[in-house]
TORKOL-4160 file (C-alpha; in steps of 0.2 Angstrom, whole numbers, padded with zeros to 4 digits, m for minus):
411
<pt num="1" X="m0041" Y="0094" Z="m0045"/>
<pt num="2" X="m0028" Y="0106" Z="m0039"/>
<pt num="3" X="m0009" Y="0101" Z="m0046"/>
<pt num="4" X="0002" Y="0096" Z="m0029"/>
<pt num="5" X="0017" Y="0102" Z="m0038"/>
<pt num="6" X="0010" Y="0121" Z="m0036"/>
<pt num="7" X="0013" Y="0120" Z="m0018"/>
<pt num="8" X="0031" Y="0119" Z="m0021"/>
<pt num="9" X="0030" Y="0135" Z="m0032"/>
<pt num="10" X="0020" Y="0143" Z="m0018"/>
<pt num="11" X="0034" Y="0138" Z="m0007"/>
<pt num="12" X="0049" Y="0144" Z="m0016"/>
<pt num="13" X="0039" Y="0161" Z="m0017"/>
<pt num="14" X="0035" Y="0161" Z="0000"/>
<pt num="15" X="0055" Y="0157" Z="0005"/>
<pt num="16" X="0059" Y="0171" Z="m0008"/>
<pt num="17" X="0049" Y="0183" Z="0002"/>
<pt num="18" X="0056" Y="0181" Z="0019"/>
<pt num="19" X="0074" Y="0182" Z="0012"/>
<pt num="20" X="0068" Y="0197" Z="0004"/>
<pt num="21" X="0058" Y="0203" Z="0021"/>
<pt num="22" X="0076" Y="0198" Z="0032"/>
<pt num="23" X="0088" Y="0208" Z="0016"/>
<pt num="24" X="0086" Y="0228" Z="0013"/>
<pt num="25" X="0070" Y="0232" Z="0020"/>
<pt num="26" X="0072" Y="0245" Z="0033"/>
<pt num="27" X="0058" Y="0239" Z="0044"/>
<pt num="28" X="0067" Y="0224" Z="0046"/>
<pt num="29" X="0082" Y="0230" Z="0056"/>
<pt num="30" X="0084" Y="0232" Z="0073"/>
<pt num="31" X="0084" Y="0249" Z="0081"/>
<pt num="32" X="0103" Y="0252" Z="0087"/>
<pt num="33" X="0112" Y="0242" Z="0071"/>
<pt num="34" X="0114" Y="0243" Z="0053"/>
<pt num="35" X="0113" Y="0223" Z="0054"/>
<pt num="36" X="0096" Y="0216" Z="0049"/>
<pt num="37" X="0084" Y="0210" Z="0064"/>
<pt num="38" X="0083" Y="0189" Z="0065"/>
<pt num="39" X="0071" Y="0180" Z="0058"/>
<pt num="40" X="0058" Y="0175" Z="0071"/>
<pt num="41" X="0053" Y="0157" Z="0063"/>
<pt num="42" X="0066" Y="0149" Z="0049"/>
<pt num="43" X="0062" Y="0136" Z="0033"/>
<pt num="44" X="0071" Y="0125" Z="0034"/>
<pt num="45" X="0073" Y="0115" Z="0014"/>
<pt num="46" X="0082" Y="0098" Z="0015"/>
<pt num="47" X="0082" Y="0085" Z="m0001"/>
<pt num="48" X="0089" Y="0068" Z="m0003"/>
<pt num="49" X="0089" Y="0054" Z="m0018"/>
<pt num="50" X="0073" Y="0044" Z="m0014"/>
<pt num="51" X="0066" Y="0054" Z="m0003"/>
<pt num="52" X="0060" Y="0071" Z="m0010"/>
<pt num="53" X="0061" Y="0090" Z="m0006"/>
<pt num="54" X="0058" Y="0092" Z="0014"/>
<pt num="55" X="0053" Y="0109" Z="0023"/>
<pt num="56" X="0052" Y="0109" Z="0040"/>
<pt num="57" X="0049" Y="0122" Z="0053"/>
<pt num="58" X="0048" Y="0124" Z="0072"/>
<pt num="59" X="0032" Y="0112" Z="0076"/>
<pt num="60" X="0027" Y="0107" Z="0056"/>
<pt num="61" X="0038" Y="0096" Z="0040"/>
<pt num="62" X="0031" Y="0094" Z="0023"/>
<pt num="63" X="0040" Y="0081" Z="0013"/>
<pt num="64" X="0035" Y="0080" Z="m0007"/>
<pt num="65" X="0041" Y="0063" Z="m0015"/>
<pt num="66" X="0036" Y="0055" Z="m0033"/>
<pt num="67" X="0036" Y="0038" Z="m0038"/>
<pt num="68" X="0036" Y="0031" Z="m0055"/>
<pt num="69" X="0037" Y="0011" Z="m0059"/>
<pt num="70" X="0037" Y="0007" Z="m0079"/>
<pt num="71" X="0034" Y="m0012" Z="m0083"/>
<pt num="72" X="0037" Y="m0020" Z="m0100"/>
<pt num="73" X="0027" Y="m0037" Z="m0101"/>
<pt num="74" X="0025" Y="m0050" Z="m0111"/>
<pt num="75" X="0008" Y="m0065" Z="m0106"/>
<pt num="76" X="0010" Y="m0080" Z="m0117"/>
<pt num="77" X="m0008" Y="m0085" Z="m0115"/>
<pt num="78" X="m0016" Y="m0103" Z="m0119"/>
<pt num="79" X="m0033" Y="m0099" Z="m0124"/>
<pt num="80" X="m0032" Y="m0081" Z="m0130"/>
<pt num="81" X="m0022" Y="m0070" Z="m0140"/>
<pt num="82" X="m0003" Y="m0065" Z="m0131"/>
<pt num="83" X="0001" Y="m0048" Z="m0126"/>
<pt num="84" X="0015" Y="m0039" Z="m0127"/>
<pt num="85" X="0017" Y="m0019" Z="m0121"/>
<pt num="86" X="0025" Y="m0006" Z="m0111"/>
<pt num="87" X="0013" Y="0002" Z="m0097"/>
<pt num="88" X="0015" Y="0014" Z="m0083"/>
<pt num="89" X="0011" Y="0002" Z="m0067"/>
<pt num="90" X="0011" Y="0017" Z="m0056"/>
<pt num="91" X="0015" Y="0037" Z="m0056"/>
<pt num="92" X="0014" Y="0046" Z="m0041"/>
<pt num="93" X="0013" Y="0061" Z="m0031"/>
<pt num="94" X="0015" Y="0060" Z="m0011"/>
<pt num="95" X="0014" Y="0076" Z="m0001"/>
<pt num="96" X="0017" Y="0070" Z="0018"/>
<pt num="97" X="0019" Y="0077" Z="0035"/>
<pt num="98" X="0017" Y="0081" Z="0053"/>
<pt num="99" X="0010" Y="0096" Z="0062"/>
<pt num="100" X="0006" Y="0104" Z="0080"/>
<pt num="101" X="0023" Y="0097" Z="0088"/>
<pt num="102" X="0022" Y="0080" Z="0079"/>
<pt num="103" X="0002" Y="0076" Z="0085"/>
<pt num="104" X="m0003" Y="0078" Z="0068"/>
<pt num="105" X="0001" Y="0069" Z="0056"/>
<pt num="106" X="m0007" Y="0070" Z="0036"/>
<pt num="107" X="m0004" Y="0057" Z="0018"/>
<pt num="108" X="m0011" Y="0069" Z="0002"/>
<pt num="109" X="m0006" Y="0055" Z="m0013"/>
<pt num="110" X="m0011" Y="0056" Z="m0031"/>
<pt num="111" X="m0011" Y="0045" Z="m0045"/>
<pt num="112" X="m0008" Y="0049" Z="m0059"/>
<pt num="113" X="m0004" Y="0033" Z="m0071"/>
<pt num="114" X="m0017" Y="0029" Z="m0083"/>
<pt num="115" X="m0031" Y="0018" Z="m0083"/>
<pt num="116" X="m0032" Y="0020" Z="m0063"/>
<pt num="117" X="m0049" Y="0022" Z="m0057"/>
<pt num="118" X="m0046" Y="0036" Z="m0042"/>
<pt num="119" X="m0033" Y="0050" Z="m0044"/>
<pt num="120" X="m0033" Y="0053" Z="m0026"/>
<pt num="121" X="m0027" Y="0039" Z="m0019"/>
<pt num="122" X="m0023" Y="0042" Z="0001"/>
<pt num="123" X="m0031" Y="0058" Z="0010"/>
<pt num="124" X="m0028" Y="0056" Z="0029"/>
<pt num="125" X="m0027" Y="0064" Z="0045"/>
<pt num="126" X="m0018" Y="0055" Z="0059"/>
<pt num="127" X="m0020" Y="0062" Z="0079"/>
<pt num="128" X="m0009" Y="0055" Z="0092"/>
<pt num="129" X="m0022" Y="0058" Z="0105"/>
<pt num="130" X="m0014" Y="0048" Z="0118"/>
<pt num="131" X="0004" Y="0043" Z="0121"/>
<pt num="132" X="0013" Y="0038" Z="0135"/>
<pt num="133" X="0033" Y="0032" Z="0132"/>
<pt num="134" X="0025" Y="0015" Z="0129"/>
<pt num="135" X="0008" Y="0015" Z="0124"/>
<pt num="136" X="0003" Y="0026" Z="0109"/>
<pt num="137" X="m0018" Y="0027" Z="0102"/>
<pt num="138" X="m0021" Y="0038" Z="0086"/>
<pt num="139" X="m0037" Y="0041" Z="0076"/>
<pt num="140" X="m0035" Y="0037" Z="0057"/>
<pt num="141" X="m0046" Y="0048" Z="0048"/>
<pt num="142" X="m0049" Y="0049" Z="0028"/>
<pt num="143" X="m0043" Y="0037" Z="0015"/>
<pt num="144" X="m0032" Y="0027" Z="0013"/>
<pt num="145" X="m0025" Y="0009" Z="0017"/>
<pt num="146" X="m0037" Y="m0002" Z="0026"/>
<pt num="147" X="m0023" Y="m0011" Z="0034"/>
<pt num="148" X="m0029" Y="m0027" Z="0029"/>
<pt num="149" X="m0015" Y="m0039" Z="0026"/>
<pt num="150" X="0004" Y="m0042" Z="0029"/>
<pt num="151" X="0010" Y="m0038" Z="0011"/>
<pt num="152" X="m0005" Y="m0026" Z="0007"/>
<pt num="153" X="m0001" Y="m0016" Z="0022"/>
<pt num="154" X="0015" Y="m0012" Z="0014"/>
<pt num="155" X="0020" Y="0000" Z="0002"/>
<pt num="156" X="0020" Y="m0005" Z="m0016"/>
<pt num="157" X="0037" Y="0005" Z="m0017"/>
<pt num="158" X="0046" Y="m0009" Z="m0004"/>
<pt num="159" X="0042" Y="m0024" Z="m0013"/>
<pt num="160" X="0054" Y="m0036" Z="m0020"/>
<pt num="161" X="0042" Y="m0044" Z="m0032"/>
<pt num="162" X="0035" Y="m0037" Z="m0048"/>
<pt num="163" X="0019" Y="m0035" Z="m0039"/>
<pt num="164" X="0008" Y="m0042" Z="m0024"/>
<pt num="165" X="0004" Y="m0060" Z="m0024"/>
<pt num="166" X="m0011" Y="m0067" Z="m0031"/>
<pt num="167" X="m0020" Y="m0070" Z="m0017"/>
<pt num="168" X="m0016" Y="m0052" Z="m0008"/>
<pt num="169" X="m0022" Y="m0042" Z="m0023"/>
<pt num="170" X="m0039" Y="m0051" Z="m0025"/>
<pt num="171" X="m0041" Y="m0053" Z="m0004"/>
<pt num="172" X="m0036" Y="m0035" Z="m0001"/>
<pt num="173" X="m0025" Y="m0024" Z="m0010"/>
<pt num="174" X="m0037" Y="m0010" Z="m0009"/>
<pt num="175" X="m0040" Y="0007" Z="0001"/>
<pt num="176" X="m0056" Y="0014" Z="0008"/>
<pt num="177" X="m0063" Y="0030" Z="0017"/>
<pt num="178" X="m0062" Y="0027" Z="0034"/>
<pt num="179" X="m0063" Y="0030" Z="0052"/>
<pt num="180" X="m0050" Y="0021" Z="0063"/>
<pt num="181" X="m0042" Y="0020" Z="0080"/>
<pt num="182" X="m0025" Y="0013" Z="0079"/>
<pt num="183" X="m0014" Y="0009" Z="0097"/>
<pt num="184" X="0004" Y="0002" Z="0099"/>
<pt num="185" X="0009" Y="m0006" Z="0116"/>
<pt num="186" X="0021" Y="m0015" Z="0126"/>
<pt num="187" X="0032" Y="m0001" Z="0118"/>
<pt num="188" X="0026" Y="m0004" Z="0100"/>
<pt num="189" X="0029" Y="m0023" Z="0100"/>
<pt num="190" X="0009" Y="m0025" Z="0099"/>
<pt num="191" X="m0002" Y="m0017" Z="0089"/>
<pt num="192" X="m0019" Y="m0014" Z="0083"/>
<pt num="193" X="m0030" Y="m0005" Z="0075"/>
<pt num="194" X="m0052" Y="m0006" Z="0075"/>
<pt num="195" X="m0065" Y="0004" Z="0065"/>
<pt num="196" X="m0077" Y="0008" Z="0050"/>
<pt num="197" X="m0074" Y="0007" Z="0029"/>
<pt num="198" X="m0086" Y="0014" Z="0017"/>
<pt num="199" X="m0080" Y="m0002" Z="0007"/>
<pt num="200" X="m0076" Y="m0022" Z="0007"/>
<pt num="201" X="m0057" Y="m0024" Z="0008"/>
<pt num="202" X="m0057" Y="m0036" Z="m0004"/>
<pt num="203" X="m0050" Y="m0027" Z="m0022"/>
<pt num="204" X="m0056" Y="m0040" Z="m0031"/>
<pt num="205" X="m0075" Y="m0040" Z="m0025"/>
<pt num="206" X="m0091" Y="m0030" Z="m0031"/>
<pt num="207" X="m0090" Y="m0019" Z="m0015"/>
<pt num="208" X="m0070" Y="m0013" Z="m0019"/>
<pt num="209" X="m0075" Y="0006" Z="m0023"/>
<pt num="210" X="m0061" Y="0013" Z="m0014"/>
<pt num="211" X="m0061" Y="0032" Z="m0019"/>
<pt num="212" X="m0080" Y="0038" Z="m0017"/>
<pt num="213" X="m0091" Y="0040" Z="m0005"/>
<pt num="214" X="m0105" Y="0029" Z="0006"/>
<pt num="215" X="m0121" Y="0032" Z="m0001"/>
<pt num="216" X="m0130" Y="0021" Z="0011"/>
<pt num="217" X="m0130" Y="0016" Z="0031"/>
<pt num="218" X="m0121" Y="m0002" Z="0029"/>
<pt num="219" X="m0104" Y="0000" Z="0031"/>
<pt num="220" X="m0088" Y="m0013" Z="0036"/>
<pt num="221" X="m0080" Y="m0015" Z="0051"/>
<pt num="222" X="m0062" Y="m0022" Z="0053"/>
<pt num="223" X="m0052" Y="m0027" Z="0066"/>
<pt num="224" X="m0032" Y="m0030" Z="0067"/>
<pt num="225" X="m0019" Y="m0037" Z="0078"/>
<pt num="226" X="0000" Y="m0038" Z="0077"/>
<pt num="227" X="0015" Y="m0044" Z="0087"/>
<pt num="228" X="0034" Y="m0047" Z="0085"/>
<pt num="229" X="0052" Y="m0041" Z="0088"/>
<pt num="230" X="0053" Y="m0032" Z="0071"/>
<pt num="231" X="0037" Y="m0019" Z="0069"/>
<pt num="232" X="0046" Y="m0006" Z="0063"/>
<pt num="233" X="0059" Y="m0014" Z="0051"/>
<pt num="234" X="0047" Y="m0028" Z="0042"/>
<pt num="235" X="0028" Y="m0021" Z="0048"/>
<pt num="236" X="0018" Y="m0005" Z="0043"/>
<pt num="237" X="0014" Y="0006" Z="0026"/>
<pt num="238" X="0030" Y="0012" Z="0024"/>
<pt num="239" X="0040" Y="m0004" Z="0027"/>
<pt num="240" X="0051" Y="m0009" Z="0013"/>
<pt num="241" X="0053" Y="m0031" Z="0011"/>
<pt num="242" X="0069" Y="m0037" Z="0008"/>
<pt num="243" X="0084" Y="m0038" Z="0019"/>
<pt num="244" X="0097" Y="m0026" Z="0011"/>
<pt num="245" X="0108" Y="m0028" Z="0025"/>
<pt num="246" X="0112" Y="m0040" Z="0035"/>
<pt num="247" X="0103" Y="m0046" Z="0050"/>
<pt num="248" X="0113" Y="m0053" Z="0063"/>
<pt num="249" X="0095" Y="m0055" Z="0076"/>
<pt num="250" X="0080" Y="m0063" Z="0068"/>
<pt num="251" X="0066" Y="m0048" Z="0068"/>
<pt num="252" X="0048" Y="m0056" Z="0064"/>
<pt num="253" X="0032" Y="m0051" Z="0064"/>
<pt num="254" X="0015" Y="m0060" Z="0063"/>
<pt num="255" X="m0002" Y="m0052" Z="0062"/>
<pt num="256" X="m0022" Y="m0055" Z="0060"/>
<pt num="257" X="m0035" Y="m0045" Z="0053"/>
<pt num="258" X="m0055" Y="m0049" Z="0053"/>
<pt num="259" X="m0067" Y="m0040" Z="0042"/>
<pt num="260" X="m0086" Y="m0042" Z="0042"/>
<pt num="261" X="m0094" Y="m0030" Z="0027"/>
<pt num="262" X="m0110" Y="m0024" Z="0024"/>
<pt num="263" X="m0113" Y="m0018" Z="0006"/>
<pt num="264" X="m0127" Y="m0012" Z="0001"/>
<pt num="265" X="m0137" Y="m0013" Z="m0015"/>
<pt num="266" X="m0135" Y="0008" Z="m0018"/>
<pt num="267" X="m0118" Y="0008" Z="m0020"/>
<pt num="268" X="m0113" Y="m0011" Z="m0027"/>
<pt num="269" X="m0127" Y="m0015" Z="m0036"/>
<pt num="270" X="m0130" Y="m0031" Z="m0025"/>
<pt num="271" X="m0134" Y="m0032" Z="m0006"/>
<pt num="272" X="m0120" Y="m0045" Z="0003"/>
<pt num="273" X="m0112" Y="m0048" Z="0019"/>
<pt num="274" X="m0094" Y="m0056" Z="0019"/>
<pt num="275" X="m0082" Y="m0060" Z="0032"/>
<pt num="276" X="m0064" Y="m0059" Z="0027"/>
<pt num="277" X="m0051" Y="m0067" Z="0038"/>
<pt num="278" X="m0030" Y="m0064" Z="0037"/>
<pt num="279" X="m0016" Y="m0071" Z="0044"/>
<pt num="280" X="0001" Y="m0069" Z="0041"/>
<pt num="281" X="0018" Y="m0065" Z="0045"/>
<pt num="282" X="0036" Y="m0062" Z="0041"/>
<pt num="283" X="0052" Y="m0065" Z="0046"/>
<pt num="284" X="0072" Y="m0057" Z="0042"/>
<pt num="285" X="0087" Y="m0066" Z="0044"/>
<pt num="286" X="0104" Y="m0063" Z="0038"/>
<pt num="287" X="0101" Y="m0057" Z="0019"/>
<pt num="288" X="0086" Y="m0067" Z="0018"/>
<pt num="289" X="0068" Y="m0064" Z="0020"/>
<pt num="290" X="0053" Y="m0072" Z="0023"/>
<pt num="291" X="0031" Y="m0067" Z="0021"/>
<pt num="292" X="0017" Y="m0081" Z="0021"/>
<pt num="293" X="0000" Y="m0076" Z="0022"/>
<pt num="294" X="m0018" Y="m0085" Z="0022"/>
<pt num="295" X="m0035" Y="m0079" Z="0019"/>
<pt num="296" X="m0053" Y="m0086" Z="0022"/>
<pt num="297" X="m0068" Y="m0079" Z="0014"/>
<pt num="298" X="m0087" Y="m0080" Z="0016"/>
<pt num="299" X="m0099" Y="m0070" Z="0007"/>
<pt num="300" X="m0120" Y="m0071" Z="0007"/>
<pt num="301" X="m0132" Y="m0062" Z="m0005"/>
<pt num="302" X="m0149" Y="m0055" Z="0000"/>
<pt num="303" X="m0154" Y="m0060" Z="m0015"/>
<pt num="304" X="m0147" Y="m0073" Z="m0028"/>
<pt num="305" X="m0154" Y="m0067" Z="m0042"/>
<pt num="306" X="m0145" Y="m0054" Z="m0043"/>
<pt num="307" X="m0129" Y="m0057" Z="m0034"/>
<pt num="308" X="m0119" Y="m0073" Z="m0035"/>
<pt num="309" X="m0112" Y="m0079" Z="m0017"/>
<pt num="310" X="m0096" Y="m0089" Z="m0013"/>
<pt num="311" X="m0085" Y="m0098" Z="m0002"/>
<pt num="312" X="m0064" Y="m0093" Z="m0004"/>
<pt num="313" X="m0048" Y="m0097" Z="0002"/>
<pt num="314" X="m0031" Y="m0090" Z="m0003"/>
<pt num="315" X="m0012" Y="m0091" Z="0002"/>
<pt num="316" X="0006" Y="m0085" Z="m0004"/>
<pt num="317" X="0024" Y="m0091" Z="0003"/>
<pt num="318" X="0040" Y="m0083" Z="m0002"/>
<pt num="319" X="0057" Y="m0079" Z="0001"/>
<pt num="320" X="0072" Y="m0068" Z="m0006"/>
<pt num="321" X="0090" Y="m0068" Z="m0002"/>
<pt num="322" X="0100" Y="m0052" Z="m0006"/>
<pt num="323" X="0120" Y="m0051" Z="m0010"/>
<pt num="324" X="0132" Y="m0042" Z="m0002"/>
<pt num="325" X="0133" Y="m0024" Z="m0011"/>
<pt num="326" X="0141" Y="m0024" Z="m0026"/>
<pt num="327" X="0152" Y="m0007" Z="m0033"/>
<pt num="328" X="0136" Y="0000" Z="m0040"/>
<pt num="329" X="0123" Y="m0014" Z="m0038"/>
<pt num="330" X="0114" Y="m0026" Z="m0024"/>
<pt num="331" X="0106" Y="m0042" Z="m0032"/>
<pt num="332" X="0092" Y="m0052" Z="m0024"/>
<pt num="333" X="0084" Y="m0066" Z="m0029"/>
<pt num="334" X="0068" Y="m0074" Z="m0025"/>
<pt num="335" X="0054" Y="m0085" Z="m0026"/>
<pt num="336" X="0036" Y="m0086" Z="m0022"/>
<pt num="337" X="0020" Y="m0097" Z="m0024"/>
<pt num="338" X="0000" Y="m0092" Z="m0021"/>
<pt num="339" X="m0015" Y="m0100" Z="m0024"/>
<pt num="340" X="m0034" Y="m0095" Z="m0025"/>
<pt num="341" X="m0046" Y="m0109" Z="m0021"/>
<pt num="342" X="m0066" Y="m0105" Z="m0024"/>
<pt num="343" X="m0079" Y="m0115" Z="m0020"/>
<pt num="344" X="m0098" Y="m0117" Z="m0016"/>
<pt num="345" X="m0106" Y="m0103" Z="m0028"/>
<pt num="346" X="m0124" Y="m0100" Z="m0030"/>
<pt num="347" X="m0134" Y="m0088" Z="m0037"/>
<pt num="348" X="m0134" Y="m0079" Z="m0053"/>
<pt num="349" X="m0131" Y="m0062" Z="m0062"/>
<pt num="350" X="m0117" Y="m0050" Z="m0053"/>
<pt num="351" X="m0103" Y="m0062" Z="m0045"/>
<pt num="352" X="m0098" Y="m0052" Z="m0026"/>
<pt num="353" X="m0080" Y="m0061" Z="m0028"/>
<pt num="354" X="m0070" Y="m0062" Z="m0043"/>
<pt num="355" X="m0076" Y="m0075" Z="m0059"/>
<pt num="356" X="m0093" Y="m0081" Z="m0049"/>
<pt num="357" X="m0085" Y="m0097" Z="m0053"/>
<pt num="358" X="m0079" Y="m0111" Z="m0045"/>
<pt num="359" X="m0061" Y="m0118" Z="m0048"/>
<pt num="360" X="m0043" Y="m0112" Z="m0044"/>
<pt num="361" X="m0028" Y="m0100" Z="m0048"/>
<pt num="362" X="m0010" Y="m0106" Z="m0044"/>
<pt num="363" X="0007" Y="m0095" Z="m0044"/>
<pt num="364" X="0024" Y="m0099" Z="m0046"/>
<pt num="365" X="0035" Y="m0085" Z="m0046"/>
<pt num="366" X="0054" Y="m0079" Z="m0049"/>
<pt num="367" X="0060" Y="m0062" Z="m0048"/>
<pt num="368" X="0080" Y="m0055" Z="m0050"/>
<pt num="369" X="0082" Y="m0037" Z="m0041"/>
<pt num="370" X="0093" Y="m0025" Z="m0046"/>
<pt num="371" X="0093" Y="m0013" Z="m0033"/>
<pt num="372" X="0104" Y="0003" Z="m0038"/>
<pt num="373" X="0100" Y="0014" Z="m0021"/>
<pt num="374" X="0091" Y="0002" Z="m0013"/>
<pt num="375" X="0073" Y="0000" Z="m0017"/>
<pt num="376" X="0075" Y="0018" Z="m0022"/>
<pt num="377" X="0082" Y="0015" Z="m0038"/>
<pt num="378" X="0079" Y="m0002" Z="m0044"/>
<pt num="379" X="0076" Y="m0013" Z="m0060"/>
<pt num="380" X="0067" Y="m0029" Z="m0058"/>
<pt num="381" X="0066" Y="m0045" Z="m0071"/>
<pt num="382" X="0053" Y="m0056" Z="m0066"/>
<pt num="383" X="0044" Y="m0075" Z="m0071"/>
<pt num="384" X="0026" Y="m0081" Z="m0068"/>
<pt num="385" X="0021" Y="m0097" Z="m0071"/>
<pt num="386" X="0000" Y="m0096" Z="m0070"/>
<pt num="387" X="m0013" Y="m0109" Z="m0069"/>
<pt num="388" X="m0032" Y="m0106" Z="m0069"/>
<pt num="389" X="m0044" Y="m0121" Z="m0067"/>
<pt num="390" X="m0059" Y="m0116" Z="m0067"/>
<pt num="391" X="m0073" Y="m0131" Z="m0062"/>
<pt num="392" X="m0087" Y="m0123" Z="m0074"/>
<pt num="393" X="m0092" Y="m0136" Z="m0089"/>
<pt num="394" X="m0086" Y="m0132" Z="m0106"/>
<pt num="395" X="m0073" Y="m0120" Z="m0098"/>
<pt num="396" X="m0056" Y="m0127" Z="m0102"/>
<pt num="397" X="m0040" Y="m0123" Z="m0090"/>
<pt num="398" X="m0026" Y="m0114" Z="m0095"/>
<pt num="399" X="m0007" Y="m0114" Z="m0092"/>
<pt num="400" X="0000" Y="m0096" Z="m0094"/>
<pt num="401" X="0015" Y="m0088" Z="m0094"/>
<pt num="402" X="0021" Y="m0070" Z="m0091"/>
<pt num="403" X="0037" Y="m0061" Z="m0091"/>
<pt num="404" X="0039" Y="m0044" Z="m0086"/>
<pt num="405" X="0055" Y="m0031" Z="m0082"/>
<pt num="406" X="0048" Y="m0015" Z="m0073"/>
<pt num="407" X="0062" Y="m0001" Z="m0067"/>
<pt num="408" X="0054" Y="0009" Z="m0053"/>
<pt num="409" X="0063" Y="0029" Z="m0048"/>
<pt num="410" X="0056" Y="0038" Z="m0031"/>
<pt num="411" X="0062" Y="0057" Z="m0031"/>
């Protein structure tokens, strides 16, 4: 895998040599002056805290950003041994962009903390093939983010919690390769999107295997709806959660997305079917805001014996209230509750969802933000209360406890 920072070398030598090119070489100058001839197309280099080094030209910008989020955690846990450890959540590298007079549009986004099963974690192309000053339809070609989800959807960069809710990161919370046709109407109030994934959306299912290839002819389909006054404030993968500032108009948004997955047996190691079902929403007013989401879950096995097959149903609820900026730091502070709820499994050998067990996960959550340059620059202290009661005989439950303080820097 080629380094992304090389393309900024590449750059700088490529700027070097048309300031070179304009400078002393005689070819360069016009034929009645001493004076160099213009340049015919001009680099333009632009960088800004949190938001990287951006070159832009007539008709084409690059924008190269990085992300690192370092997390220091601490899991008092009831029936095995605590943990206690410094890990890199998240370090990457995002080169982004538009091209051909803004049609085009392209996500390149590495990985690189450890213990991450891709290193390429988005590789897209985007076409506006039709727009209209109020109707927009674009192909979504590549991988990336399923677009699965209210908070899932969102970029793991925006979020005012430690991490996604329970519920999100086992009913979504993953990317694919895809093929997608994604519209905006009603002048981007409503929006949708409808197409193929190569895997379930689901990250907590047998089918998750977001960075490879489809080795078979079953593939999934999704589908997705949204509508609201706030789409491009609370809505989209490059939304930020939170209200910073203050809203003097409620923006919300709600949404709904249906998948139906056909995994097979080549690439998961079990032949299933599932239908997943979300439907969410949020919500900003004044300094406070608000995301609720609810999943549904079905999943049948070819065959039992080697798959195990289940019923699920998850949720979350939160809200955060942000202060008033201080001299050098905003504080928010927030609270959140999800659940995970399984339930008629059958079958034996490799579970398609999660434990293959039945019984239930419950959440409470409390986070304090500090947020230096807005989600930019941030420092998060955060609480979870965890419960997992699992229906199985002779599996006792357990009441858990984690406390974690992650700092997050995007440069």
């Amino acid at each position: 895998m080629s380094n992304p920072y090389g393309f900024g070398i590449v750059a700088a030598r490529a700027m070097t040599s048309v300031a070179l090119a304009g400078g002393n070489d005689g070819k360069n100058r016009s034929a009645d002056s001493n004076e160099p001839a213009p340049l015919q197309d001009t680099i333009n280099v632009t960088a800004a805290a949190g938001k990287g080094i951006t070159f832009s030209t007539e008709g084409f910008r690059l924008n190269l950003s990085n992300r690192i989020q370092v997390n220091l955690g601490y899991a008092n846990l009831e029936n095995a041994e605590d943990t206690l450890g410094v890990r890199i959540r998240r370090a990457r590298t995002k080169l982004s962009g538009d091209a051909y007079k803004d049609t085009v549009h392209f996500v390149l986004q590495f990985e690189w903390a450890d213990g991450q099963t891709n290193d390429i974690n988005d590789a897209l192309i985007i076409w506006d093939f039709y727009k209209t000053d109020n109707n927009e339809m674009s192909l979504r070609f590549g991988q990336g983010k399923t677009l699965f989800g209210t908070e899932a959807t969102g970029t793991a960069a925006g979020l005012e919690f430690i991490d996604r809710a329970r519920a999100t990161q086992m009913f979504a919370n993953t990317r694919s390769r895809q093929a997608q046709v994604v519209g905006k109407m009603n002048g981007g109030r409503f929006r949708w999107n409808a197409g193929v994934l190569n895997n379930d959306v689901a990250a907590a299912s047998l089918g998750a295997s977001e960075d490879g290839n489809n080795f078979s002819n079953e593939l999934n389909w999704i589908a997705g709806v949204s509508y609201g006054t706030g789409q491009d404030e609370i809505y989209g993968e490059a939304r930020k959660q939170g209200a910073l500032q203050e809203y003097t108009e409620t923006q919300w948004v709600a949404n709904a997305s249906i998948h139906y997955g056909q995994n097979d047996a080549t690439d998961v190691g079990a032949e299933y079917d599932a239908f997943t079902l979300s439907i969410g929403g949020a919500l900003w007013t004044g300094r406070m805001h608000f995301l609720a989401e609810v999943f549904v879950r079905d999943e049948n096995a070819d065959n039992t014996a080697l798959a195990i097959e289940s019923q699920a149903f998850g949720w979350q609820a939160g809200g955060t209230y942000t202060l008033e900026p201080g001299p050098s730091i905003q504080w928010g502070y927030g609270v959140r509750v999800s659940g995970v709820h399984i339930t008629d499994v059958t079958g034996a050998n490799q579970p398609i969802f999660f434990l293959g067990a039945e019984g239930d996960i419950f959440e409470i959550q409390l986070v304090a933000s500090a947020y230096y340059v807005g989600h930019n620059l941030k420092t998060q202290f955060g609480y979870t209360f965890q419960s997992l009661d699992p229906d199985a005989p002779g599996v006792p439950d357990s009441t858990n406890h984690i406390i974690e303080l992650q700092s997050q820097i995007v440069f």
